[in-house]
C-alpha positions in Angstrom: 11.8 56.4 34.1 13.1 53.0 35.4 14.1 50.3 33.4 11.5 47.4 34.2 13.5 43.9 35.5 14.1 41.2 33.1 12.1 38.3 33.4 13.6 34.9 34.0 13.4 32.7 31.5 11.3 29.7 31.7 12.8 26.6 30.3 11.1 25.5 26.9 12.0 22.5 26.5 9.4 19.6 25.8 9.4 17.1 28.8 11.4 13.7 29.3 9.6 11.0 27.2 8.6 7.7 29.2 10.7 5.5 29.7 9.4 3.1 28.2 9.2 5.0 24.8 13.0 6.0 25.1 14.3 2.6 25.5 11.8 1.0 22.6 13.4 4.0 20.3 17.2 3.1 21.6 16.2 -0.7 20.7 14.6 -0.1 17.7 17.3 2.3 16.5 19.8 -0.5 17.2 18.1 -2.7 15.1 17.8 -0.8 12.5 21.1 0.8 12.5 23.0 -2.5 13.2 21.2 -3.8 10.1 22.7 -1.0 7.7 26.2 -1.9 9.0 25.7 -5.3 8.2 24.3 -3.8 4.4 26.8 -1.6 4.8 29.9 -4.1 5.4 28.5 -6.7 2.5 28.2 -3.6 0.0 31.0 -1.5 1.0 28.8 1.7 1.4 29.5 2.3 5.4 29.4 6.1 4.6 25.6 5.6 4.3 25.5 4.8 8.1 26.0 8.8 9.4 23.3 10.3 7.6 21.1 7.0 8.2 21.9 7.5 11.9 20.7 11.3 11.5 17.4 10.0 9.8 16.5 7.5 12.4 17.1 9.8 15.0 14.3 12.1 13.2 12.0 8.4 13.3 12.7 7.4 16.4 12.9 10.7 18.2 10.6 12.8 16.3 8.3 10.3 14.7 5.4 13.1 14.3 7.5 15.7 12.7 7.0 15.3 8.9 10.8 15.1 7.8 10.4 11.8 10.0 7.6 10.6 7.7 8.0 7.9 5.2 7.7 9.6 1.9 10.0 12.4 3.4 12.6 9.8 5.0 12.7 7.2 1.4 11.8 9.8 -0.9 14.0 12.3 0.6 17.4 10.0 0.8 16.5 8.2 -2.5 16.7 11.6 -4.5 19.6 12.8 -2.8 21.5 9.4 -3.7 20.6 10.1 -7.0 21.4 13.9 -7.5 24.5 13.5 -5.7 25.6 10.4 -8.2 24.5 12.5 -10.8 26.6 15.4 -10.3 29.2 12.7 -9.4 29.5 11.7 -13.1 30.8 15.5 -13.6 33.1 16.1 -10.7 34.0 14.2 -7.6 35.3 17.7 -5.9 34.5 19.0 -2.5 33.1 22.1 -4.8 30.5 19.4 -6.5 29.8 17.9 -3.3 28.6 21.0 -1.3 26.6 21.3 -5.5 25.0 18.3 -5.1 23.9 18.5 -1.3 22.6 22.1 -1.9 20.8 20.1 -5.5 18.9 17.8 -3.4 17.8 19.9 -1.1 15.9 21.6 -3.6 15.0 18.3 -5.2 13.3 17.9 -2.2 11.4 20.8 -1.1 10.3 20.6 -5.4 8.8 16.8 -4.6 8.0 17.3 -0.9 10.3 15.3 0.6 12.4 17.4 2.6 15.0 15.4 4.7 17.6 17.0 6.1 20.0 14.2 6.9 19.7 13.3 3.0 21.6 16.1 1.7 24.9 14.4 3.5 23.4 11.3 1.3 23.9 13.5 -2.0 27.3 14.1 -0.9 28.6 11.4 -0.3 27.1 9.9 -3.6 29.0 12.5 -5.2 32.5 11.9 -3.8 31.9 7.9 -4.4 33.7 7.0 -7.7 32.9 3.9 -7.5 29.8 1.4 -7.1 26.6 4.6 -8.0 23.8 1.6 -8.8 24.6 0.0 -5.6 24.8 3.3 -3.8 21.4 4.6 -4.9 19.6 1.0 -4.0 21.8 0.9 -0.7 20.1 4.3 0.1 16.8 3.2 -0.6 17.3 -0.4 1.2 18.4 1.4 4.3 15.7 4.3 4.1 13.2 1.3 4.2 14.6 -0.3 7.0 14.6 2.9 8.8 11.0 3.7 8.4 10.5 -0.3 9.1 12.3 0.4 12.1 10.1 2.8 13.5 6.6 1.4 12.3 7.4 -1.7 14.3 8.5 0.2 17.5 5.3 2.0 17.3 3.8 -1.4 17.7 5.4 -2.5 20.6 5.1 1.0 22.9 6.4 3.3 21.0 4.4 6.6 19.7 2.2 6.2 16.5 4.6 6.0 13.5 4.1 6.7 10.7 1.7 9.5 11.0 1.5 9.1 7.1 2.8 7.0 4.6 3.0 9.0 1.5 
């Protein structure tokens, strides 16, 4: 009996966007993410910016998907600020950090606002031992301006964003 050949592979991946879509997401995601320096700068919560970037790259490069959606990208960051605050108040360890990310990822597959970028939000709202208000509204400022971000791109040539609001 012979062994029957292996196939090759076809590649998977989805095609190139246009380019007109990839530089309206590049221009929007500048935007956006220059504004939350400048939030981030006047409030001194620059550790927001990494897991900000991560959600507007869901927005701007996965607008369809529904962790990309608006309930999932405000809802989904604005929990995880607060859990990780939360369990901030007990510990500001690296043990109740990795507690509070794996926390708000349950709080938000229980509410239905899965957003993966926001458990680094939980996090870091956990090791912060100073400034909790302003971190939980900095989160929900800059989770606005993200999905802001990417319902005005999808006005000027960008793919339909949001494909739902809540």
């Amino acid at each position: 009996m012979s062994t029957p050949a292996l196939a090759t592979p076809r590649p998977s991946a989805p095609p190139r966007p246009p380019w007109q879509q990839i530089f309206t997401s590049v221009l929007a995601s500048t935007a956006a993410l220059g504004t939350l320096v400048a939030m981030g700068l006047l409030t001194g919560h620059e550790l927001l910016i990494p897991p900000m970037a991560a959600s507007m790259a869901l927005v701007a490069g996965a607008p369809n998907l529904p962790l990309a959606q608006p309930r999932n990208v405000v809802g989904g960051q604005v929990l995880s600020a607060l859990v990780g605050v939360g369990v901030g108040w007990i510990s500001h360890s690296p043990w109740a950090a990795a507690l509070a990310g794996a926390l708000a990822l349950g709080v938000m597959a229980a509410t239905r606002t899965a957003h993966s970028p926001a458990a680094a939000t939980a996090v870091i709202g956990c090791l912060a031992t100073t400034g909790h208000a302003t971190f939980v509204l900095c989160a929900a400022a800059a989770s606005l301006v993200l999905a802001g971000a990417g319902w005005l791109r999808s006005r000027v040539g960008g793919p339909q964003y949001p494909a739902y609001w809540w």
